[in-house]
C-alpha positions as CSV (number, residue, x, y, z in Angstrom):
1,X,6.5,-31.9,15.0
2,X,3.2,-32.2,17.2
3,X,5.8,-32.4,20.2
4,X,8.1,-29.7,19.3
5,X,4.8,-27.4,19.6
6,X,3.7,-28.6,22.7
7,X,6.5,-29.1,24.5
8,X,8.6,-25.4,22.9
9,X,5.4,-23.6,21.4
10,X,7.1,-20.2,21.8
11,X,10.4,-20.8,19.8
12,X,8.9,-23.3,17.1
13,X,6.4,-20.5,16.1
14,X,9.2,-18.0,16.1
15,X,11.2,-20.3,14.0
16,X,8.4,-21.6,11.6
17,X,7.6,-17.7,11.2
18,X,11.0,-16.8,10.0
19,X,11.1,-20.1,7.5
20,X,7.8,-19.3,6.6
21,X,8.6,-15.4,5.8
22,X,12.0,-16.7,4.0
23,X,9.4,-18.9,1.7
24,X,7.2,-15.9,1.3
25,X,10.0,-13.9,0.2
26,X,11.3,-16.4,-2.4
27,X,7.9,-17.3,-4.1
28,X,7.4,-13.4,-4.7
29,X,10.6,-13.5,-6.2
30,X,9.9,-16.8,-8.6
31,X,6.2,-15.7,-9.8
32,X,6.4,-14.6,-12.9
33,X,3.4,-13.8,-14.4
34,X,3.4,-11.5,-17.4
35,X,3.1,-8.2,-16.7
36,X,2.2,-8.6,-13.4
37,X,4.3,-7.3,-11.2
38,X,4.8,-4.2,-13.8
39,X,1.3,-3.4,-12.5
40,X,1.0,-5.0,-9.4
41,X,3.7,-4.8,-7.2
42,X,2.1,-6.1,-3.9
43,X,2.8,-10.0,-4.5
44,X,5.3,-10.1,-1.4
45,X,3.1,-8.2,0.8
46,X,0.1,-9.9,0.2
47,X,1.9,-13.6,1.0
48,X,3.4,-11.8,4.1
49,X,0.0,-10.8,5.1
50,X,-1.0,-14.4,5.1
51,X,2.3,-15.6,7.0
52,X,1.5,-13.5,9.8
53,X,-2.2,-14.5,9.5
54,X,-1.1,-18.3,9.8
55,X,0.9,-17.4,12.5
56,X,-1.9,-16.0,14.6
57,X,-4.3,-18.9,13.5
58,X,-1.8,-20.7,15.2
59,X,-2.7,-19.0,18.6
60,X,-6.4,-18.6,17.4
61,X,-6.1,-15.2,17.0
62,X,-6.1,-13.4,13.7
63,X,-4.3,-10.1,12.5
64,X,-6.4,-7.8,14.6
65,X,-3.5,-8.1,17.0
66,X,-1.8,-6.2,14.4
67,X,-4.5,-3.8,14.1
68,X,-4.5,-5.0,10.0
69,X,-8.3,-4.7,8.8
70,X,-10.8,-2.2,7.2
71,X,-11.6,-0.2,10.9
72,X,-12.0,3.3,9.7
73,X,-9.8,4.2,12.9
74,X,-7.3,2.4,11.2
75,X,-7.4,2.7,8.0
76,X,-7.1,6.3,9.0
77,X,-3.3,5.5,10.3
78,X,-2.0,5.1,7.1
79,X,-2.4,8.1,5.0
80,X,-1.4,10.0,8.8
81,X,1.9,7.8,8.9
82,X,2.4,8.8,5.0
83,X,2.2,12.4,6.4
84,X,3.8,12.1,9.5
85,X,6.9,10.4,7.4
86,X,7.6,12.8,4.9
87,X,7.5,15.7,7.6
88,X,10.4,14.0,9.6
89,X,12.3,13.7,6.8
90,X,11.6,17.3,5.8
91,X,12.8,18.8,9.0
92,X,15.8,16.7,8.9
93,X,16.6,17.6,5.4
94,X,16.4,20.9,6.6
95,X,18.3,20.6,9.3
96,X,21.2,18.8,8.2
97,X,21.5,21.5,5.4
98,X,21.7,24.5,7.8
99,X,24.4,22.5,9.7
100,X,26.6,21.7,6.5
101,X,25.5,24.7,4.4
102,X,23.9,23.3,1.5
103,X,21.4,25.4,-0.2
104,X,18.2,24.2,-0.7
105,X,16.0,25.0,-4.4
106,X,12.7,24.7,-5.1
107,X,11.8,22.5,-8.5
108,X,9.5,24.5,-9.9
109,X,9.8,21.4,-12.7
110,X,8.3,18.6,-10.7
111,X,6.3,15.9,-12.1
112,X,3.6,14.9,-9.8
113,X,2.5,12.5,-12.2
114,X,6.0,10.8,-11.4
115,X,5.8,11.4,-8.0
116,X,1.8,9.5,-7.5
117,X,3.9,6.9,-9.6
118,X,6.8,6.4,-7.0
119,X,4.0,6.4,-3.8
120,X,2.1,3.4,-5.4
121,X,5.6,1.4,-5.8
122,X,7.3,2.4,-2.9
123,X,4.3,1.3,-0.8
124,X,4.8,-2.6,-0.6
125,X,8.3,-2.1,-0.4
126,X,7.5,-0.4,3.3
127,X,4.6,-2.8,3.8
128,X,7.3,-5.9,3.4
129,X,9.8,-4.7,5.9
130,X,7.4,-3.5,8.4
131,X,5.4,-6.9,7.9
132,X,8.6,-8.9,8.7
133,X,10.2,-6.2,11.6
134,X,7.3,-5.3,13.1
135,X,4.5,-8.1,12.7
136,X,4.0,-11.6,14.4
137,X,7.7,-12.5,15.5
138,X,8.5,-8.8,16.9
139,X,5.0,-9.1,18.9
140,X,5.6,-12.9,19.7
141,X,9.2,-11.4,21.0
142,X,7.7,-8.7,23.3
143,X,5.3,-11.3,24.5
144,X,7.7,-14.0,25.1
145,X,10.8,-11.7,26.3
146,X,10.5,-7.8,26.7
147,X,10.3,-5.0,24.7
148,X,14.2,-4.1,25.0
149,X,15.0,-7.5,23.8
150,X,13.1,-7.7,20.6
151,X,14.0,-4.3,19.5
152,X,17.3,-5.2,19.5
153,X,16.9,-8.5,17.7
154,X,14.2,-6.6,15.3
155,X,16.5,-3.9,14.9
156,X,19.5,-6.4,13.7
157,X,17.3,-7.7,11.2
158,X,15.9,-4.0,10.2
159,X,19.8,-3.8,9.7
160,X,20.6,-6.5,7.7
161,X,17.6,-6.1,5.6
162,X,19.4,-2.7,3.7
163,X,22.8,-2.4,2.3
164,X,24.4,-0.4,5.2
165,X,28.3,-2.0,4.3
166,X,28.0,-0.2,0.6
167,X,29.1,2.8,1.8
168,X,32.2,2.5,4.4
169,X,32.7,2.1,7.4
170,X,31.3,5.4,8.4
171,X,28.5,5.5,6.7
172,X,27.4,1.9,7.9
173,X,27.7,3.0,11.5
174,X,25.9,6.6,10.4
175,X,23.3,4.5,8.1
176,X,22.9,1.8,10.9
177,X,21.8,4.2,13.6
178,X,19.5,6.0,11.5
179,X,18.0,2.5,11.4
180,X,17.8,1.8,14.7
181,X,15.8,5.5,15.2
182,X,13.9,4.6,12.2
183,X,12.9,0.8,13.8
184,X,12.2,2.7,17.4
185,X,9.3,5.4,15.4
186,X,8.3,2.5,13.7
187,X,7.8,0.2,16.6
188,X,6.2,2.8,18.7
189,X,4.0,3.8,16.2
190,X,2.3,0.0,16.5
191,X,2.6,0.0,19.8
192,X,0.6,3.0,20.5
193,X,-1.8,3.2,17.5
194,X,-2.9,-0.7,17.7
195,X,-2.4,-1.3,14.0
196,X,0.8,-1.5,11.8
197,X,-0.7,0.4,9.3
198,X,0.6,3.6,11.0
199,X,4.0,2.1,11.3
200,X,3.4,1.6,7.3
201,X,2.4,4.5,6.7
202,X,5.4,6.6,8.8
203,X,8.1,4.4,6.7
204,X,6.3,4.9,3.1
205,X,6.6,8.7,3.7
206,X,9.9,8.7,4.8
207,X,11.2,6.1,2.1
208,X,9.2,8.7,-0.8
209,X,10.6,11.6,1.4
210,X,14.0,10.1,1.1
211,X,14.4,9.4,-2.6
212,X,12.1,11.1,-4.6
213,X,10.7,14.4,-2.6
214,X,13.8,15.9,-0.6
215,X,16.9,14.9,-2.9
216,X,20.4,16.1,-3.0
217,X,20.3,16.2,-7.0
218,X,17.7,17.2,-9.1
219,X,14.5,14.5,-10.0
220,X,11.8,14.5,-11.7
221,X,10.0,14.3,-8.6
222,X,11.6,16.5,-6.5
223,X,10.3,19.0,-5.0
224,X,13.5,20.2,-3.0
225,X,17.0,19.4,-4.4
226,X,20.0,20.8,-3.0
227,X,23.3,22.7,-3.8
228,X,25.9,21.7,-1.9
229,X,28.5,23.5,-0.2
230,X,32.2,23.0,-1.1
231,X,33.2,21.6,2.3
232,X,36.9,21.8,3.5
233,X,38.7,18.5,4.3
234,X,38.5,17.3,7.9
235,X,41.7,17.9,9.7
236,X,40.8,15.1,12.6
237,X,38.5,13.1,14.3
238,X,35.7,15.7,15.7
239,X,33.2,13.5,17.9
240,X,31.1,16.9,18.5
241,X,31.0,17.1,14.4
242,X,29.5,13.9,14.1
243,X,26.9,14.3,17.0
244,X,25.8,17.3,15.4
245,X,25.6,15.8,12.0
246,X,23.6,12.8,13.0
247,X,21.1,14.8,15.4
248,X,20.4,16.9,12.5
249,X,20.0,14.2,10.0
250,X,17.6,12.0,12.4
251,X,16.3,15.3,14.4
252,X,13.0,15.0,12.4
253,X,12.1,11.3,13.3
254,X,13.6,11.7,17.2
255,X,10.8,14.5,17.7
256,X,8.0,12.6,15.9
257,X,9.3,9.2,18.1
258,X,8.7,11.4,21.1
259,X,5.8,12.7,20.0
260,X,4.0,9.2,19.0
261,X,5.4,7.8,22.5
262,X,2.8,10.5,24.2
263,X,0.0,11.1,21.7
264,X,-2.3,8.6,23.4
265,X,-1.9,10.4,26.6
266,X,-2.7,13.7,25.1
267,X,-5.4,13.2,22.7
268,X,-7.5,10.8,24.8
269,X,-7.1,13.2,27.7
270,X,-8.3,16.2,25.0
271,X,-10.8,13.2,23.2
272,X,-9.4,14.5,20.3
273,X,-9.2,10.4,19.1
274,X,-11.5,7.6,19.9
275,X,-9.6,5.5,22.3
């Protein structure tokens, strides 16, 4: 084992970090403590947390290279991300409903009671993809190959992670490049801010954004719900259609991807942020 590590250090880390995640993954799966996870949902995160922390002991670092700790100037990120998430999804909600017609009500019903509840689950759930997409074997990637070639490779696994095959064929290829703009924010968002706890942050407001805020039935916690337009059968293939319909739907997170890609530029030239 000592030789496999000096002689391929690079590819036996990557590999002992994926068998290592896969390990994580299953022993949050086989605790069973009563009444634990109905209160305490961050087992998996908090085992993933130590994965990539082993992983960097491994290079003597630690998870500052992932910008994980209690800085203020990080901790910041994540309440921004949470923000900065649920206002992409809003303005593609919006969007895509202009395009198709829908119309959009106001739940003058919500419970924000349900809602705080759905935020403190959905949380780890975020924290547990980005953990594995965007922690020690996507930076180890970048680091060892380029940047293209570990989005791709983190971006099949962002895939493969959700059930895009559920819903058609169209829907997977629809679903799967909503992915691959979501992995892009997500990636960027690390790569600019120095700590994954924007990138956290960014997907826990779009997953609440997604299925409990901006709905297309009524929820509890919604607080927009739409009615939807009776739409006429499609007479053919219309390529324009479908560009329009998935620029819509991802319009939200393209601008706030753009906009994360030059935020360090502008704020440290305006010191609006401590570099």
């Amino acid at each position: 084992m000592y030789r496999i590590f000096k002689y391929y250090p690079n590819i036996s880390r990557l590999v002992l970090a994926g068998i290592l995640i896969i390990i994580a993954l299953f022993l949050s799966s086989i605790i069973k403590i009563p009444n634990l996870k109905e209160v305490f949902p961050f087992i998996g995160t908090i085992l993933l947390i130590i994965v990539n922390g082993v992983m960097y002991k491994t290079e003597n670092k630690g998870l500052n290279e992932l910008g994980l700790n209690l800085k203020k100037t990080n901790l910041y990120f994540l309440p921004l991300g949470l923000v900065l998430g649920v206002l992409a999804v809003l303005i593609g909600y919006y969007s895509k409903s202009i395009l198709i017609g829908d119309t959009i009500h106001l739940n003058r019903d919500v419970d924000f009671l349900n809602v705080l509840k759905h935020l403190y689950w959905i949380l780890p759930t975020a924290a547990v993809q980005e953990l594995i997409c965007r922690g020690y074997i996507y930076k180890k990637l970048i680091s060892t190959t380029n940047l293209t070639r570990a989005n791709v490779i983190m971006s099949i696994i962002f895939i493969s992670m959700h059930d895009v095959f559920g819903i058609g064929i169209f829907g997977a290829i629809f679903y799967s490049i909503s992915l691959i703009i979501g992995h892009l924010v997500f990636a960027t968002a690390l790569l600019r801010s120095g700590t994954i706890l924007f990138a956290i942050g960014i997907h826990w407001g779009s997953n609440v954004a997604n299925n409990q805020l901006f709905t297309d039935d009524k929820l509890q916690s919604s607080i927009l719900y739409l009615t939807k337009a009776v739409q006429e059968e499609p007479t053919g293939f219309n390529p324009i259609g479908i560009l329009l319909y998935l620029f819509a739907l991802n319009i939200g997170f393209i601008v706030l991807g753009i906009g994360v890609w030059k935020w360090k530029k502008i704020f440290v030239k305006k010191s609006i942020i401590i570099p």
